[in-house]
Phi, psi and omega in degrees: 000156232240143177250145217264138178320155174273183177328280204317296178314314192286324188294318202281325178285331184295304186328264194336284182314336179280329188281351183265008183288349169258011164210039163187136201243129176047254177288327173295002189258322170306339183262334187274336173280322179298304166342267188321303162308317159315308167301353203250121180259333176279358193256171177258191199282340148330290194292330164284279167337282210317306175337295182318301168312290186303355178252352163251018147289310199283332138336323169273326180260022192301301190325293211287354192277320198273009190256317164301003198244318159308310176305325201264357191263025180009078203118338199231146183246188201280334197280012197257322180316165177260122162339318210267315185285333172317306189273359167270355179270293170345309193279306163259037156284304171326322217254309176313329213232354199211352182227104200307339199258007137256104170347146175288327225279299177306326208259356169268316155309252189333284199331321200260010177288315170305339180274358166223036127260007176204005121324188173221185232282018206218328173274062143252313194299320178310297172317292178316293149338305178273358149283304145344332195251308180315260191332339175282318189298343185291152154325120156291000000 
């Protein structure tokens, strides 16, 4: 039996797949997320659902991630971001605002832990800080 991904893990293919959202559109974008799930030879069929749902929640509220996202990026607008930090902003902006089953604490951690495995050398302070400012503004 196949052993089931962690958080981290499960966290890090939604990045990737979320990240292909800016270079691919409707069916090709839908044929490249089936791809990429074909290939995770370790997950189970479950753990691929479970992928899919979170890449069409966070995909659905994408408008409203980049408008929080926009507000807090002082200066920078989303088309100036470097792609890799955008989509580690998406994703745990999504998790601050709409996902009950992650701490803001986890979801600021892991983010800026991604931003400094596929970001540059300036997005780990940059995530943290706009997530930070997100996360004070939340309902306790």
């Amino acid at each position: 039996m196949a052993k089931k991904m962690t958080r981290k893990e499960m966290r890090e293919h939604l990045y990737r797949m979320l990240f292909r959202m800016d270079y691919y559109q409707g069916e090709d974008l839908s044929e490249q997320l089936e791809l990429y799930l074909e290939e995770l030879a370790e997950a189970s069929d479950s753990e691929k659902q479970e992928l899919r749902d979170k890449f069409q929640a966070v995909s659905g509220h994408v408008s409203e991630l980049d408008a929080e996202i926009g507000k807090r990026s002082n200066g920078w607008t989303l088309q100036r971001l470097a792609k890799a930090d955008l989509t580690v902003l998406r994703l745990a902006v999504y998790e601050l605002k709409y996902d009950d089953k992650v701490p803001a604490g986890v979801a600021i951690n892991e983010a800026v832990e991604l931003a400094k495995s596929y970001g540059g050398d300036k997005s780990t302070g940059f995530v943290n800080g706009v997530l930070a400012t997100i996360a004070r503004e939340l309902p306790e």
